[in-house]
Structure formats: C-alpha cells, structure tokens
Residue, then its C-alpha position, 0 to 999 in steps of 0.5 A: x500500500x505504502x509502496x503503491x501510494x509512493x509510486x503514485x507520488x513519484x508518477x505525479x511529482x514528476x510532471x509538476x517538476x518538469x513543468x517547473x523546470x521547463x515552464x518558468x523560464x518561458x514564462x520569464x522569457x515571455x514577460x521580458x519581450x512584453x515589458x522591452x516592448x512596452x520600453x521599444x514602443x515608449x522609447x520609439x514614440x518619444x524619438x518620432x515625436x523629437x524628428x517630428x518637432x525637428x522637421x518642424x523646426x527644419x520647415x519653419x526655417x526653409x520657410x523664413x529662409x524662402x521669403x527672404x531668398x524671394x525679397x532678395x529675387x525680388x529685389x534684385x529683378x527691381x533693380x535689373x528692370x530698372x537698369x534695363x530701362x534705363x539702357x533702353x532710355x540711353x540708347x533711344x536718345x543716341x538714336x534720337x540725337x543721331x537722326x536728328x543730326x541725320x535730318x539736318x545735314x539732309x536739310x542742309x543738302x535739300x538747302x544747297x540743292x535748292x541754291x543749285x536749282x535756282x541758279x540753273x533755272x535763272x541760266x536756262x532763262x538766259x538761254x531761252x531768251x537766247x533762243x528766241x532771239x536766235x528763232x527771230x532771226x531765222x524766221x526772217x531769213x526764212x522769209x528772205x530765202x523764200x522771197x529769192x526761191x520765189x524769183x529764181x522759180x520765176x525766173x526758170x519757168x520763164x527759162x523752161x517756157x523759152x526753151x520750150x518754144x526752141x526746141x518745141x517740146x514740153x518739159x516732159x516731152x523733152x525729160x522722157x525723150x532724155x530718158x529713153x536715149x540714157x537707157x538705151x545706151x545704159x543698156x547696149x553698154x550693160x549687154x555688151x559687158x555682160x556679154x563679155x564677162x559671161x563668155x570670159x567666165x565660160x572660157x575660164x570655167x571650161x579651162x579650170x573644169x578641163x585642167x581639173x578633170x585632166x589631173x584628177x584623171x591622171x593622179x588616179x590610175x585604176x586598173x580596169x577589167x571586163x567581168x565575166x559570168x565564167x570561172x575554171x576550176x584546175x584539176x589534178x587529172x581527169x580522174x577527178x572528173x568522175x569523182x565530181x560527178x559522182x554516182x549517178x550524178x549525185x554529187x554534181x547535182x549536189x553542188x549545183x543545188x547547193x551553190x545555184x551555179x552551173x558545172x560544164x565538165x566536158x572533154x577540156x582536160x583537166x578543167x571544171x567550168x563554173x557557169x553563173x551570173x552571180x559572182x558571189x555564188x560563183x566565187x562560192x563554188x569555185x573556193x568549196x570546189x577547190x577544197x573538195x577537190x584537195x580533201x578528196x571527200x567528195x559526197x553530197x554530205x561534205x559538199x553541203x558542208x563545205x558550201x556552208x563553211x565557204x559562205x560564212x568564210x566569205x561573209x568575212x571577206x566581205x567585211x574585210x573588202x569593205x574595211x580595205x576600201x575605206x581605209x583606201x580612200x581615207x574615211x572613217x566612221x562608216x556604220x558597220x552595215x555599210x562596210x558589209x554592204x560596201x565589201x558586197x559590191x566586189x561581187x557585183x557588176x554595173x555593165x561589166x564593170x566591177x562596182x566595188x572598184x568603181x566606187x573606190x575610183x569614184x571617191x578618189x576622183x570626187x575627192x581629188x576635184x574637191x581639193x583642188x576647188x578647196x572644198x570639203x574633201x572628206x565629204x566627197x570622197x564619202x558620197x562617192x563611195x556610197x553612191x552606188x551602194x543600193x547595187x549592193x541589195x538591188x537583188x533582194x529588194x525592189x527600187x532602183x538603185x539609187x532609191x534604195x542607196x539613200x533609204x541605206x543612207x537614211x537607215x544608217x544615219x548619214x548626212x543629209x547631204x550624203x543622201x542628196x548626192x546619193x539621188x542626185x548622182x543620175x539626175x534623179x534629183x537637183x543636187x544641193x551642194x557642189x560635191x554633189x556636182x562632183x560626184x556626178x562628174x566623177x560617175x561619168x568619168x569612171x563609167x566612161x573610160x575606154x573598155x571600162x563598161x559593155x552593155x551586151x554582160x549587164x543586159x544578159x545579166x539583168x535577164x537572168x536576175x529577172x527569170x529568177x525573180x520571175x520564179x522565186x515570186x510563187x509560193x511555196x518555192x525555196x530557191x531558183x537559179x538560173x543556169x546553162x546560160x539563161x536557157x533553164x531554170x532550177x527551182x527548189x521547192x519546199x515539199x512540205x507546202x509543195x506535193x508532186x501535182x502541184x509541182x507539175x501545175x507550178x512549173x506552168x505557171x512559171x513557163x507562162x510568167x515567163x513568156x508573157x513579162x520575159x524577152x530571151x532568145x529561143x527556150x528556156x527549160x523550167x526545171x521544178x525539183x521537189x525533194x523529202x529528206x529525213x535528217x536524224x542524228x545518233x547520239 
C-alpha cells in the first residue's frame, strides 16, 4: 500500500517538476519581450515625436529662409528692370540725337540743292531768251530765202517756157525723150559687158573644169577589167572528173543545188567550168570546189558542208573588202552595215564593170576635184563611195538603185547631204551642194573610160536576175537559179507546202510568167525539183 501510494507520488511529482523546470523560464522569457516592448514602443514614440518637432523646426526655417531668398529675387529683378530701362532710355536718345543730326545735314543738302536749282533755272532763262532771239532771226531769213526761191522759180519757168518754144517740146516731152536715149545706151553698154564677162567666165570655167578633170584623171590610175559570168576550176587529172560527178550524178547535182551555179565538165582536160551570173555564188563554188577537190571527200554530205563553211568564210571577206576600201580612200566612221554592204559590191557588176572598184575610183576622183576647188574633201570622197551602194541589195529588194542607196543612207544615219548626192548622182534629183556636182562628174568619168563598161554582160545579166525573180515570186518555192546560160531554170521547192501535182501545175505557171513579162532568145527549160529528206542524228 505504502509502496503503491509512493509510486503514485513519484508518477505525479514528476510532471509538476518538469513543468517547473521547463515552464518558468518561458514564462520569464515571455514577460521580458512584453515589458522591452512596452520600453521599444515608449522609447520609439518619444524619438518620432523629437524628428517630428525637428522637421518642424527644419520647415519653419526653409520657410523664413524662402521669403527672404524671394525679397532678395525680388529685389534684385527691381533693380535689373530698372537698369534695363534705363539702357533702353540711353540708347533711344543716341538714336534720337543721331537722326536728328541725320535730318539736318539732309536739310542742309535739300538747302544747297535748292541754291543749285535756282541758279540753273535763272541760266536756262538766259538761254531761252537766247533762243528766241536766235528763232527771230531765222524766221526772217526764212522769209528772205523764200522771197529769192520765189524769183529764181520765176525766173526758170520763164527759162523752161523759152526753151520750150526752141526746141518745141514740153518739159516732159523733152525729160522722157532724155530718158529713153540714157537707157538705151545704159543698156547696149550693160549687154555688151555682160556679154563679155559671161563668155570670159565660160572660157575660164571650161579651162579650170578641163585642167581639173585632166589631173584628177591622171593622179588616179585604176586598173580596169571586163567581168565575166565564167570561172575554171584546175584539176589534178581527169580522174577527178568522175569523182565530181559522182554516182549517178549525185554529187554534181549536189553542188549545183547547193551553190545555184552551173558545172560544164566536158572533154577540156583537166578543167571544171563554173557557169553563173552571180559572182558571189560563183566565187562560192569555185573556193568549196577547190577544197573538195584537195580533201578528196567528195559526197553530197561534205559538199553541203563545205558550201556552208565557204559562205560564212566569205561573209568575212566581205567585211574585210569593205574595211580595205575605206581605209583606201581615207574615211572613217562608216556604220558597220555599210562596210558589209560596201565589201558586197566586189561581187557585183554595173555593165561589166566591177562596182566595188568603181566606187573606190569614184571617191578618189570626187575627192581629188574637191581639193583642188578647196572644198570639203572628206565629204566627197564619202558620197562617192556610197553612191552606188543600193547595187549592193538591188537583188533582194525592189527600187532602183539609187532609191534604195539613200533609204541605206537614211537607215544608217548619214548626212543629209550624203543622201542628196546619193539621188542626185543620175539626175534623179537637183543636187544641193557642189560635191554633189562632183560626184556626178566623177560617175561619168569612171563609167566612161575606154573598155571600162559593155552593155551586151549587164543586159544578159539583168535577164537572168529577172527569170529568177520571175520564179522565186510563187509560193511555196525555196530557191531558183538560173543556169546553162539563161536557157533553164532550177527551182527548189519546199515539199512540205509543195506535193508532186502541184509541182507539175507550178512549173506552168512559171513557163507562162515567163513568156508573157520575159524577152530571151529561143527556150528556156523550167526545171521544178521537189525533194523529202529525213535528217536524224545518233547520239
């Protein structure tokens, strides 16, 4: 019992210790913070209210310290505002007292001038009465010399009157009479010397032309040669021959196509002839010929090929003769276009005669009689050479040749002037200026020089141009050229727009054009060919 009751004890005892030991420090420590709050609170309140009444004390003195910065400013504005005024006031009486001054010697000018004017005004006075005593006497002069004109006019109709009665004629009788008889030999006398001056102005102009001509003539020596419309072609041997025409002809026919041009390969050993009226063509068979002939390939494949190579070659040389004539004659500035056209009229003929040639010769000689007449030298020779320069396309286009030489001008550019010498050179149109004049001259000397032209080669020409013209003006047709002399015609047609049937009707209707708008001696054989090919290329 005893022992449970300790127990007891002891189990209740503990506790309370432990809340004894542990409790009284917290309360402690709990009571602490509250009362050094309670001091914090009581100790902060008392230093708010001391910054309190310190920012107070501060303000109030920012305060006085404000109003009297502000009676300071304000009274330093006072006085500034009165030291303005009182500038201002000084400078307006400086400006003042400087007009002033201004306006009294501006007074004392008007003053002196007033003076000037008075004095002159009395001179003038002076000189006016002057003036009028001079008016005065003059008047009466006046009336003293109209007093004796009066008496001699008196005097020379009595004069008149007694003359009249002499010669019995009447003054205008007399006057008209004197008239006619001063005429009259005014005029023999005028005629006379007219006469003379104009016949001694001919004699010199014929001499100096004559002179002229003559030494222009004789400082251009130019060679001159017939043109023909026939070209050989050497061969290595008659073995060749059979190699040019080919099987069945295949590579004849091949060149011929090709070229427009004819091949006459008879007994003449060793010798190809080439028939053609146009050079260019033929110059263009004769070159593919000669490297067929050297390569040894002969077939219509590198025929063709070679033909195509030899025109491109020869569209340099073109350009090239044209470069050469320039340089030749001594111009510059020609338009590309024309140095092309220029260098085709190598391959072209006026009556035998070779263009490109004749219009260097042309140039030379304009220019020659223009040095001489101390004109403009480079002008001239510049229309001579381009006179004929629509023979160049004649062929392609319609229009004459002059014509179509000042439309090329006109295209490219050229000088007004240019272009009137160009229409003038055949009296198509009057010519504006004197070099003009010369390169007419200079065209009939050119042209007219012993064995310098042959009508019989242009007309025979101009025929075979007109039956290819006459072909190539249907539809449908590629190419034509005229071959063996005139006396056939080879047309190409495109066998796309061209069947057999019609190409039978076609080469009627060329035969019939033919007869009715071409003159030509015996036959000509219209030859129409319609060939297919079918071209593919392994890759």
């Amino acid at each position: 019992m005893n022992n449970t009751l300790s127990t007891l004890f002891l189990a209740i005892s503990e506790p309370l210790d432990f809340v004894l030991v542990i409790g009284l420090p917290i309360v402690a420590l709990i009571l602490g913070g509250i009362i050094g709050f309670l001091f914090f609170n009581f100790g902060y309140r008392k230093k708010t209210e001391k910054k309190i009444g310190d920012a107070d004390q501060r303000a109030a003195e920012i305060i006085a310290n404000a109003e009297t910065e502000g009676k300071r400013l304000k009274k330093e504005a006072i006085l500034e505002a009165k030291e303005q005024d009182l500038k201002l006031r000084k400078e307006f009486e400086r400006e003042a007292k400087e007009k002033k001054a201004e306006l009294q010697r501006l007074e004392s000018r008007l003053t002196q001038r007033e003076d000037v004017l008075d004095k002159k005004e009395s001179t003038l006075d002076k000189k006016n009465e002057a003036l009028e005593r001079q008016k005065n006497a003059l008047t009466a002069k006046e009336a003293e010399v109209a007093a004796i004109q009066e008496k001699l006019d008196h005097q020379h109709e009595l004069m008149v009157q007694e003359l009249e009665k002499v010669a019995q004629l009447t003054k205008d009788e007399a006057t008209n009479l004197l008239r006619e008889e001063i005429l009259q030999e005014t005029r023999e006398s005028v005629a006379v010397q007219v006469r003379n001056m104009e016949q001694a102005a001919k004699d010199e102009a014929d001499l100096n032309a004559k002179n002229i001509i003559a030494l222009a003539i004789q400082r251009c020596a130019a060679d001159q040669a017939s043109e023909k419309t026939v070209s050989t072609v050497p061969l290595p041997n008659d073995d060749m021959k059979a190699r040019i025409i080919g099987r069945e002809g295949r590579n004849i026919r091949a060149i011929e196509n090709a070229t427009g041009i004819e091949l006459i390969i008879d007994d003449t050993p060793e010798v190809v002839i080439l028939s053609g009226f146009d050079p260019v063509r033929r110059e263009v068979a004769r070159i593919a010929l000669e490297r067929l002939i050297s390569d040894g390939r002969i077939h219509p494949a590198r025929i063709e090929e070679t033909v195509e190579k030899v025109r491109k070659e020869l569209d340099q040389q073109v350009k090239e003769a044209g470069e050469n004539a320039m340089f030749e004659v001594g111009i510059f500035g020609l338009h590309p276009e024309l140095i092309k056209l220029i260098g085709k009229l190598k391959y072209r003929t006026s009556y035998g005669q070779n263009v490109y040639k004749h219009s260097i010769e042309v140039a030379q000689l304009a220019g020659l009689m223009a040095q001489e007449l101390g004109l403009d030298v480079n002008f001239a020779k510049r229309a001579g050479l381009l006179h004929d320069i629509g023979k160049a396309v004649d062929h392609e286009q319609e229009g004459t040749h002059v014509q179509l030489g000042a439309e090329l001008a006109k295209k490219y550019r050229e000088n007004p002037n240019i272009v009137n010498a160009i229409q003038a050179h055949h009296g198509d149109v009057e010519p504006k200026t004197i070099e003009a004049v010369l390169v007419q001259a200079a065209d009939a000397i050119s042209g007219a020089r012993p064995g310098a032209r042959h009508e019989t080669g242009t007309n025979y020409i101009k025929r075979l141009e007109k039956l290819e013209e006459i072909a190539s003006s249907f539809g449908g047709v590629d190419k034509s050229y005229a071959i063996q002399a005139g006396r056939e015609v080879r047309v190409i047609v495109k066998p796309e727009q061209i069947d057999d049937a019609q190409a039978l009707f076609l080469a009627k209707d060329i035969a019939k054009k033919i007869e009715s708008e071409l003159e030509y001696p015996g036959q000509i054989k219209v030859n129409v060919i319609r060939e297919f090919r079918s071209v593919e290329y392994a890759k």
